[in-house]
N, C-alpha and C positions, 0 to 999 in steps of 0.2 A: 504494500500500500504506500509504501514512501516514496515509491518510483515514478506513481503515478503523479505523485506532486511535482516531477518534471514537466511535464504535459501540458503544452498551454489549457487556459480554462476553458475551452468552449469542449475539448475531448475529454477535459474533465467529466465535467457533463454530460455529454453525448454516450462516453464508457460507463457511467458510472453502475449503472443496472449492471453489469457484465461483470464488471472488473468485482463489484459484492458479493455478486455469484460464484466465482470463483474463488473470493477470498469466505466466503461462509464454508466452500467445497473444501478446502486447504486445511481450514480451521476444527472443521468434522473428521476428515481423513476420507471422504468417500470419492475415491478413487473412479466410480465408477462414473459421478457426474462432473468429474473433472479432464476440463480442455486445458491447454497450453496455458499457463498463468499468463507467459508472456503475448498471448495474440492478440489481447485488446491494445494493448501499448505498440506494437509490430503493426496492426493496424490502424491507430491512430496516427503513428510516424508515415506509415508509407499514404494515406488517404488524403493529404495536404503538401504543403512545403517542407523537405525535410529539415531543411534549418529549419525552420519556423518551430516546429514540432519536435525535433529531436535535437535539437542545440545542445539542451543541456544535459542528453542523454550520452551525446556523441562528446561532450567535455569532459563529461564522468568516467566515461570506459573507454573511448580511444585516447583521452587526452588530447582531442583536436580543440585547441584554443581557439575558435572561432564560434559566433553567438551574433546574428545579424542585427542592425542599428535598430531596426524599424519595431524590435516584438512589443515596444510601448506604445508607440505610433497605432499599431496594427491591434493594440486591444488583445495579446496573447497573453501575456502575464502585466503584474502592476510591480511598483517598484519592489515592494518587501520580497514579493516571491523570486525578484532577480536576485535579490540582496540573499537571502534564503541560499538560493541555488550555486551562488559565488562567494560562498562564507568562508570559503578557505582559503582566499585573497586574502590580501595585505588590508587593514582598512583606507588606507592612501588610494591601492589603484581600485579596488572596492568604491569607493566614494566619486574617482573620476571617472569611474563606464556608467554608474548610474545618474551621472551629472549629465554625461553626454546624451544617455538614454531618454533622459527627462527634456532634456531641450528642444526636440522636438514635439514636445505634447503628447498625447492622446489623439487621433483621429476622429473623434466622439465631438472634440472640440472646433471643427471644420464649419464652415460657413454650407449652404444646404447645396448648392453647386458643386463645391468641393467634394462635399461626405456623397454625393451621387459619383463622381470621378472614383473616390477612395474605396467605396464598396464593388467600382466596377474594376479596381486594379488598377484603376489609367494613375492612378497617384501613390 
């Protein structure tokens, strides 16, 4: 269940039914109603952007140091849960990726023009 808190929030959500079921199935031992722990996460990675989705999945276990600018912008996670994900930073460079992160706002915060560009990609 802690893995899942990498996952931006909307596959949070979208998994959540799933990812219970299996963690109820886990928690029982019953082998027989259980799938792949990992396929709800396997699919929510590959159903979207993989950065987007698997950033901090791919920082964790490949140690690929790369996390795109936009996942604030894009309404993937909010500050704490980057803060959360990148606690084993320095707090120096901890404090200047979520300075940079935040600088661009939220997408949420878009004029109605824009947030119609921003939900369609073109932004």
């Amino acid at each position: 269940m802690d893995l899942v808190q990498l996952l931006p929030r909307q596959s949070r959500i979208e998994y959540a039914d799933e990812i219970h079921r299996i963690s109820r199935a886990l928690e029982a031992r019953n082998e027989k109603s259980l799938v792949d722990p990992a396929s709800p996460i396997i699919e929510a990675i590959s159903a979207s952007n993989q950065m987007h989705a698997g950033g901090f999945f791919f920082r964790r276990y490949l140690k690929l140091p790369i996390i795109k600018r936009d996942i604030i912008f894009r309404d993937l996670y909010d500050l704490e849960e980057v803060r959360r994900a990148l606690s084993d930073l320095p707090d120096n460079v901890l404090d200047e990726i979520t300075d940079d992160l935040s600088k661009r706002g939220s997408g949420r915060a878009l004029s109605f023009w824009k947030r119609l560009l921003y939900r369609h990609g073109a932004i």
